[in-house]
N, C-alpha and C positions, 0 to 999 in steps of 0.2 A: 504494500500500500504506500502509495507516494505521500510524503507530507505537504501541506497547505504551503507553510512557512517554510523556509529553509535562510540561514546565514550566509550573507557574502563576504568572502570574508577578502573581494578587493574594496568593500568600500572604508574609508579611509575617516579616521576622527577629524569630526569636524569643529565640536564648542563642549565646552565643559555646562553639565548643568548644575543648577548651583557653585556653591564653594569649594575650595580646596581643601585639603584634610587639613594641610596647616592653620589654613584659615579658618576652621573649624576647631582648633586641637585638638583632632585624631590621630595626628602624624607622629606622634611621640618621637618628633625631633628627626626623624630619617624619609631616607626617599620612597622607597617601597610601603605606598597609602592606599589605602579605599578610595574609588573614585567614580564619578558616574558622567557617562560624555553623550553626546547624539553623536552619530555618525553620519557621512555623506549621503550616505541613504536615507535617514531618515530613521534608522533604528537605533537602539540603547545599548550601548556596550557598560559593564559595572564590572570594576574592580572589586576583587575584596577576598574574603579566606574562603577554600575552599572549605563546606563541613559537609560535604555529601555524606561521605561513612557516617558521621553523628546523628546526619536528620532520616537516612536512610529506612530506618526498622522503626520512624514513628513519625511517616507523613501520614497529612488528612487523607481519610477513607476516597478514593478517584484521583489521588495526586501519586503521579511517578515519575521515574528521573530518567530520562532514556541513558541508552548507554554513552550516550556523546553529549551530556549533559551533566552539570554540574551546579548544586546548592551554592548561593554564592552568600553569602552573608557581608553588609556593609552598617557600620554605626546611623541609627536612626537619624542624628542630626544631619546628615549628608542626604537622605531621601527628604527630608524636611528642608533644605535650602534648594532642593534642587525641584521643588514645588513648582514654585513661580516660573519655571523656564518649560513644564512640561505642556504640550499644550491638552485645554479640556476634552476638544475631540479631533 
């Protein structure tokens, strides 16, 4: 079965949404941060830790992780800055 959606993965970052980590203090001082961008296409690339193995054996009942997929976990004040740049529809 084909998928609807699928990543491209030439499109290229385009704007950061919201803040930066530093600019947030999430950064605890180093370069490798949480981050949340648009990309040239139009879709949402998010930095952040991987915790698939953690959330793996206790997602919501119809949620799965394919196998080219990954739980990406980012500090809430970063999805909370990055509000205002998302657009409603």
């Amino acid at each position: 079965m084909a998928r609807r959606w699928e990543a491209d993965s030439a499109a290229d970052f385009a704007r950061r949404l919201g803040r930066s980590a530093a600019e947030l203090g999430e950064s605890g001082g180093t370069t490798t941060c949480p981050d949340v961008w648009e990309l040239s296409n139009g879709d949402v690339a998010v930095i952040g830790r991987d915790l698939t193995d953690a959330y793996t054996g206790r997602l919501p009942e119809g949620v799965s992780v394919g196998e080219d997929e990954r739980v990406v976990i980012i500090p809430r004040s970063m999805i909370v800055a990055a509000k205002p740049d998302i657009p409603d529809a």
